[in-house]
C-alpha positions in Angstrom: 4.6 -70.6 52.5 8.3 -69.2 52.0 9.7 -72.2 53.0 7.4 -74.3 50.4 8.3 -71.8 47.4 11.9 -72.6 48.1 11.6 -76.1 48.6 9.5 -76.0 44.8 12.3 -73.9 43.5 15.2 -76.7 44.9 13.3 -79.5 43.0 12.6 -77.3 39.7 16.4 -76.8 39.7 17.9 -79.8 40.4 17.2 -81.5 37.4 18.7 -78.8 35.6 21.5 -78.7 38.0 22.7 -82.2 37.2 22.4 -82.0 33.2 24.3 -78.8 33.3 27.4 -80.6 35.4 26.9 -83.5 32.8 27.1 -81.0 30.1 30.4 -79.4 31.7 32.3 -82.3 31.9 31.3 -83.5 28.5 32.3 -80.3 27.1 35.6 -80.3 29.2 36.4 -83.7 29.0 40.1 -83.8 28.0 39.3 -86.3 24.9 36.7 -84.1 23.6 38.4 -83.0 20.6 36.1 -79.7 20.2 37.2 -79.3 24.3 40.1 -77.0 22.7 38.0 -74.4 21.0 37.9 -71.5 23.3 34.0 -70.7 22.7 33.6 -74.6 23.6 35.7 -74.0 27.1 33.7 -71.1 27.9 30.4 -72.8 27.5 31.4 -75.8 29.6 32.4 -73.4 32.2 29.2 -71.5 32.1 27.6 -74.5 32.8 29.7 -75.8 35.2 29.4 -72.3 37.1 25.6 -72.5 36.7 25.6 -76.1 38.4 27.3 -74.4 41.7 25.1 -72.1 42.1 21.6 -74.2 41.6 22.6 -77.1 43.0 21.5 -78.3 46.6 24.3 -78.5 49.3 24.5 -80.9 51.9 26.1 -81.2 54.8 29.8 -82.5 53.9 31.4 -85.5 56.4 34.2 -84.9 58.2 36.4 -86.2 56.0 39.2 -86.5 58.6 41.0 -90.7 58.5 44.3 -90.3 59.8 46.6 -87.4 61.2 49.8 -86.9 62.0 50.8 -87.3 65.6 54.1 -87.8 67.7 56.0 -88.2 64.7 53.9 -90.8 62.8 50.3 -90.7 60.8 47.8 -92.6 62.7 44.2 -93.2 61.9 41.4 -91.5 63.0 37.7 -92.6 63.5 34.5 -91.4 64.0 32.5 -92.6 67.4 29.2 -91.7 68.8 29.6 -90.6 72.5 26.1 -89.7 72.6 22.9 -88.9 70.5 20.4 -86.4 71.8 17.1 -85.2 70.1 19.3 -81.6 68.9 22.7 -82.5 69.3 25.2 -85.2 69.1 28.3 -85.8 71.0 31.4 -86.9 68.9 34.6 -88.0 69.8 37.3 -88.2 66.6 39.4 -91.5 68.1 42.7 -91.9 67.2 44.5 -95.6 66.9 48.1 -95.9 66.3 49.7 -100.0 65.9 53.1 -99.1 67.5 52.8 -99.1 71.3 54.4 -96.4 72.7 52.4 -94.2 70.4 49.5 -95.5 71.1 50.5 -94.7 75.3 51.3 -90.9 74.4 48.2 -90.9 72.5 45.9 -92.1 75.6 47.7 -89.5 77.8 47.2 -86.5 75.5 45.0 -83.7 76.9 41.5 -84.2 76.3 40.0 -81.1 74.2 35.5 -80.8 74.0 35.0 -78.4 70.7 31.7 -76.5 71.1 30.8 -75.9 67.3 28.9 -73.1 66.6 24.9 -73.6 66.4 24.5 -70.5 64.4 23.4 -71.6 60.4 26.7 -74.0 59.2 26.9 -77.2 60.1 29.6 -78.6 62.7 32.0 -79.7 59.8 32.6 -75.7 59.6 35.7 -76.4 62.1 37.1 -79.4 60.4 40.3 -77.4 59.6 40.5 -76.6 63.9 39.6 -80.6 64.7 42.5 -81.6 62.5 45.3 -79.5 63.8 44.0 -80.0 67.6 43.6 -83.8 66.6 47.3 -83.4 66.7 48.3 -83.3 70.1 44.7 -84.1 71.7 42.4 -86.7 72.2 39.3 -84.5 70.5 35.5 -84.5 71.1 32.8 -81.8 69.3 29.5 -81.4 69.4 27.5 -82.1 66.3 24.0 -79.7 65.5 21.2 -81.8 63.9 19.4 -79.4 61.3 16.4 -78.5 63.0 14.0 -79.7 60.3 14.9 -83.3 60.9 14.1 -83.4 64.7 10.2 -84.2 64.8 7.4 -82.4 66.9 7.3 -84.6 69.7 10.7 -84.1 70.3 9.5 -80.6 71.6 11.3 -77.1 71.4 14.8 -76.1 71.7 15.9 -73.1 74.0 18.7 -71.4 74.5 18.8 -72.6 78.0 19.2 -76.1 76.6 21.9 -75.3 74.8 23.4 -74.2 77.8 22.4 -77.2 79.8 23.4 -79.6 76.8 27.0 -77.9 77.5 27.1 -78.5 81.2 25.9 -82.2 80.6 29.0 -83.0 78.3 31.4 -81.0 80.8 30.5 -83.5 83.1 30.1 -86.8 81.3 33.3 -86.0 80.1 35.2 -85.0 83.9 35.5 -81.5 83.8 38.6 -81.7 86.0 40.5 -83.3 83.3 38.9 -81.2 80.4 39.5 -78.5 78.3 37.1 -76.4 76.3 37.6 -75.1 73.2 34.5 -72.4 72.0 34.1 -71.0 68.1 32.1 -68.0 67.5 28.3 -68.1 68.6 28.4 -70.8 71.3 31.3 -68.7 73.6 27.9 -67.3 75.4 26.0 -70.2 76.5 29.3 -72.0 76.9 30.7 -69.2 79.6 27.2 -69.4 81.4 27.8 -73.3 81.0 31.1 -73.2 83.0 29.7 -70.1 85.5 26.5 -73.0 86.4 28.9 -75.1 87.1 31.4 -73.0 89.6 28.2 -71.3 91.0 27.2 -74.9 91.9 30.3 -76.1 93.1 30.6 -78.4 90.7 33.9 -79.0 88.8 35.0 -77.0 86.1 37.5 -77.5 83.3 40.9 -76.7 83.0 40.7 -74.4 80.7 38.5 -72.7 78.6 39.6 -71.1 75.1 37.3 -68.3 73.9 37.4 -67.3 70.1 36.0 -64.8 68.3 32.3 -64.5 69.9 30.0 -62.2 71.0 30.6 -61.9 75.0 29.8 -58.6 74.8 28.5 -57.3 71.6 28.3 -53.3 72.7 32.0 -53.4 71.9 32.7 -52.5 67.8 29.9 -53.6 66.6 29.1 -55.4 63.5 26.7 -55.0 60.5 25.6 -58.4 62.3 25.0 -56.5 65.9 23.3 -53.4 64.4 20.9 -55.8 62.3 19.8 -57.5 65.4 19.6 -54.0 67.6 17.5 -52.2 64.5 14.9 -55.5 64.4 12.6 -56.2 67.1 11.6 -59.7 68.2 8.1 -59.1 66.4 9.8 -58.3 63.3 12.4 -60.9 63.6 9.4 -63.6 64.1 7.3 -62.8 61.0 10.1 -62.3 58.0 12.4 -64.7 59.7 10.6 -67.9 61.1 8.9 -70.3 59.2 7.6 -73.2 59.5 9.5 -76.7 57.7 7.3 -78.4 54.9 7.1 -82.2 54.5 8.7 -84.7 53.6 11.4 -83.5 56.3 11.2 -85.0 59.9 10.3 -82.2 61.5 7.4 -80.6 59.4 5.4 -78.2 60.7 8.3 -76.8 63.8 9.2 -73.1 63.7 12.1 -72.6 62.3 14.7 -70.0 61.2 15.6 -71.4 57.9 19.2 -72.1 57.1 18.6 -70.7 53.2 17.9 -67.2 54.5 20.6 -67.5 56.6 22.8 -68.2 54.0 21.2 -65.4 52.2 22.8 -63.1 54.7 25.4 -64.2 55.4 26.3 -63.7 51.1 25.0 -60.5 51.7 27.5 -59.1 54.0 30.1 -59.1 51.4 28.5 -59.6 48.3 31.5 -58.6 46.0 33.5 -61.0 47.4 31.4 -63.9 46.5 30.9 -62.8 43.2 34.7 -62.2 42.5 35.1 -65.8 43.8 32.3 -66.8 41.2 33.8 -65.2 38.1 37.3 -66.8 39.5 36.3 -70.1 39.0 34.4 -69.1 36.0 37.9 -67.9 34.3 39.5 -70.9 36.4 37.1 -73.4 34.9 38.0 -71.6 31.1 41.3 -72.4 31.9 41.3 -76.2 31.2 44.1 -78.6 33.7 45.8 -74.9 34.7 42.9 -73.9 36.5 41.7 -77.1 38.1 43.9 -76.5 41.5 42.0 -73.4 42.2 38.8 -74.9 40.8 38.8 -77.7 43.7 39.8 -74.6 46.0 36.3 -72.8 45.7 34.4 -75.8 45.3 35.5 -77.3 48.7 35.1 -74.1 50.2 31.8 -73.4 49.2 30.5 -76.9 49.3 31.1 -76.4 53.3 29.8 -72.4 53.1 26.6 -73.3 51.2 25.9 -76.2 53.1 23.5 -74.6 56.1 20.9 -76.1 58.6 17.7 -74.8 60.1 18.0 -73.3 63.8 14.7 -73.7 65.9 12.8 -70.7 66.3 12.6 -70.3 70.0 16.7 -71.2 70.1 17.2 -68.7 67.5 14.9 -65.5 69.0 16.3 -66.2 72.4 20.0 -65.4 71.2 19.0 -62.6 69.2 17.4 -61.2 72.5 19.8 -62.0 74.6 22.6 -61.9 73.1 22.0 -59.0 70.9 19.6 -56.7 72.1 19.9 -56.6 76.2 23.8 -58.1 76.1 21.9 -59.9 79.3 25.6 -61.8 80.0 27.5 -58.4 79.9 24.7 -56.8 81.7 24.6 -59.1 84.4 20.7 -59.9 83.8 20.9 -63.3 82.0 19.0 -65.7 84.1 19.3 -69.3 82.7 16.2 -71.7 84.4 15.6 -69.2 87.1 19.3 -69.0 87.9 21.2 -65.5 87.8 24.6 -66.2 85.6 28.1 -64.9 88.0 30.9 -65.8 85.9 32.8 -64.1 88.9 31.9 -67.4 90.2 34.5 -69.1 87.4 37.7 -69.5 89.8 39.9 -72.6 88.7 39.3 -72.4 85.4 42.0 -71.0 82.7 41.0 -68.6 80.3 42.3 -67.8 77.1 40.6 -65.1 74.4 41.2 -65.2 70.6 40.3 -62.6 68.5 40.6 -61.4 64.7 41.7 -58.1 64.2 39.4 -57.6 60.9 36.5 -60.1 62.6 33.3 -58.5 60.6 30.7 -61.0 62.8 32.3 -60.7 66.7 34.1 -57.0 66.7 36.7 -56.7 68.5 37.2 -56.7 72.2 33.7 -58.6 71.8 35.6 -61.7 73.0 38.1 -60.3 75.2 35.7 -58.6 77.5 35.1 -62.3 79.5 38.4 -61.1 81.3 36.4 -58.6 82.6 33.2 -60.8 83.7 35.4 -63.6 85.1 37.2 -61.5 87.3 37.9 -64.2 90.0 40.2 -66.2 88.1 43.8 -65.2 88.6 46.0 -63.1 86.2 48.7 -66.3 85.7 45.1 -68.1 84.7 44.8 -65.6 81.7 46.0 -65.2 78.5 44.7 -62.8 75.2 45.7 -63.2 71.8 45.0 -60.8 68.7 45.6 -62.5 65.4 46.8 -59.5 62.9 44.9 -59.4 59.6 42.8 -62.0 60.9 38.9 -62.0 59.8 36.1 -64.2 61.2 36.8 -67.7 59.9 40.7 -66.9 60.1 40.9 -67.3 63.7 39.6 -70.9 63.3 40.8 -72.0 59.7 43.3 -71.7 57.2 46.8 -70.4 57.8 46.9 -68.2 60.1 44.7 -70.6 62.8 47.2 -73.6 61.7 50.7 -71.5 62.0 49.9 -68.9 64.0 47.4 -69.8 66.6 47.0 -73.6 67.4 50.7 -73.2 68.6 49.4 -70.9 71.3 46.6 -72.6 72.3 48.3 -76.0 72.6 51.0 -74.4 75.0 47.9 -73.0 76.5 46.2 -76.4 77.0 49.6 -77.8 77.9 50.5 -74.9 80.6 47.1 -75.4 82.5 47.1 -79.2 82.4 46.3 -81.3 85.3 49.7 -82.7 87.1 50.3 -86.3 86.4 
């Protein structure tokens, strides 16, 4: 029924929504001659701040056509690798007209992104796709929102999330690969890669680790202690819900991404609303204020835009993950099989971590050393990012200057001879 009252509340608003942004513009508009009255400014930007924050967000496309590699912009496409029920492989294909560029760019090191499935959508890492697109040839995986994959499709597990990983590691040659995690999916992409060296099957090159929970006992966050205080039972009735029509996938259990959202503002609410009454003043401001008016608006047009996470997927991590820290522990059994990342013996590794991360704490991420303790020290490589929080290990400044340079001398270091 929670669902429903918020999908009733989306439609009441959205009219209102869009007359308010047509009301803001009119007001603003530089040929308005009343646009220079201060009371008029003020009112347009009321309006304009109301339409951000009751209108519906979407998920936002890539938005990435060309990049700038050896020496020269070339362009960059979207292709469709492969399309599963939950998940969609993507590979970002560069062309360049000049031949030799186009050579270096077919022998660049081939990078699989493994986005986070964890309430944003994939497009979250669009700022770690572009640098990487760079110097590698780039593939991601891409979360379908939950509430457009129908019944008959079944259930999603966390042990399918695993085994979606170790299906792409393979399509893709894992002896000519390197993985790059973000965040939530540094879990069942670890087990992914111990599967695979348990079965003596190839693994990748190297496998780049940033800011998840591997081992969320260390420093924990207002995140971690949520989960620990909640049971399952608890999590099940105030969290899942189950999607309303007209959406594909009425009637699956599902942790909705709008309360997800909700918590996620509510882990630092005074930031959000300083950034509110920013662009408020920003939007007052007239032409002077418009560079940092496009600022918020792109970043929230990303931050707002969330997706539903099926029930069973989501409960799973909570209780895995979370509560008995089962790949820490030793006790995660994926499909009947004990996870040994001990087993892990080719493959590099290489651990990023914020200093100020609020959502992975610290040494949450570094603590794979630990559990892979058959790969050798010249295999290994830790990095902590000063001043760094969450999203600055994988965005902004910091990630572009700072740490891309390391992890391309880290893909390059590990690379597979010639």
């Amino acid at each position: 029924m929670a669902y429903h009252l918020h999908e009733l509340q989306r439609r009441l608003l959205s009219p209102l929504a869009a007359g308010a942004e047509v009301t803001s513009r009119t007001l603003r508009h530089p040929l308005n001659p009343l646009s220079r009255l201060p009371t008029v400014r003020a009112l347009g930007a009321s309006h304009a701040l109301f339409h951000r924050l009751a209108k519906r967000y979407n998920k936002q496309p890539w938005r990435i056509d060309e990049v700038l590699a050896h020496g020269t912009t070339v362009s960059v496409a979207e292709e469709l690798i492969v399309a599963e029920p939950f998940c969609r492989l993507i590979r970002f294909t560069r062309r360049a007209e000049d031949a030799e560029v186009a050579r270096r760019l077919d022998q660049d090191p081939k990078v699989f992104v493994c986005a986070p499935l964890s309430g944003h959508h994939s497009t979250l890492l669009r700022d770690t796709i572009q640098a990487l697109l760079q110097d590698h040839d780039v593939y991601v995986t891409d979360w379908r929102d939950a509430r457009d994959v129908p019944l008959t499709e079944g259930v999603f597990h966390l042990d399918d999330y695993v085994h979606t990983i170790m299906r792409f590691i393979r399509l893709l040659d894992a002896e000519s690969l390197h993985v790059v995690s973000v965040c939530q999916p540094t879990i069942p992409v670890l087990g992914a890669v111990s599967l695979l060296a348990q079965a003596g099957e190839k693994t990748p090159l190297t496998l780049t680790l940033m800011g998840g929970p591997i081992d969320a006992r260390k420093s924990p966050t207002e995140v971690n202690l949520f989960a620990i205080q909640h049971p399952i039972s608890w999590l099940e009735k105030n969290m899942i819900h189950k999607v309303p029509g007209p959406y594909a996938g009425k009637g699956r259990r599902v942790y909705p991404g709008y309360l997800q959202l909700t918590a996620f503002v509510m882990m630092n609410p005074k930031s959000h609303f300083k950034s509110y009454l920013r662009y408020w003043v920003d939007s007052v401001k007239g032409a002077s204020g418009a560079a940092a008016r496009e600022t918020h608006e792109r970043f929230y047009d990303e931050y707002n835009a969330v997706l539903d996470m099926d029930a069973d997927y989501y409960l799973e991590t909570v209780r895995v993950v979370f509560q008995e820290f089962a790949l820490a522990a030793g006790t995660w059994d994926v499909r009947g099989v004990r996870v040994r990342p001990s087993a892990i013996t080719e493959t590099a590794i290489f651990t990023v971590e914020g200093e100020r991360d609020d959502i992975s704490g610290l040494g949450q991420t570094e603590a794979a050393h630990g559990l892979c303790a058959s790969v050798p020290d010249e295999k290994r490589k830790r990095h902590v990012e000063p001043g760094a929080g969450h999203y600055g290990i994988f965005a902004g400044r910091r990630w572009r200057e700072n740490i891309y340079p390391q992890v391309r001398d880290f893909l390059r270091a590990h690379a597979r001879p010639a």
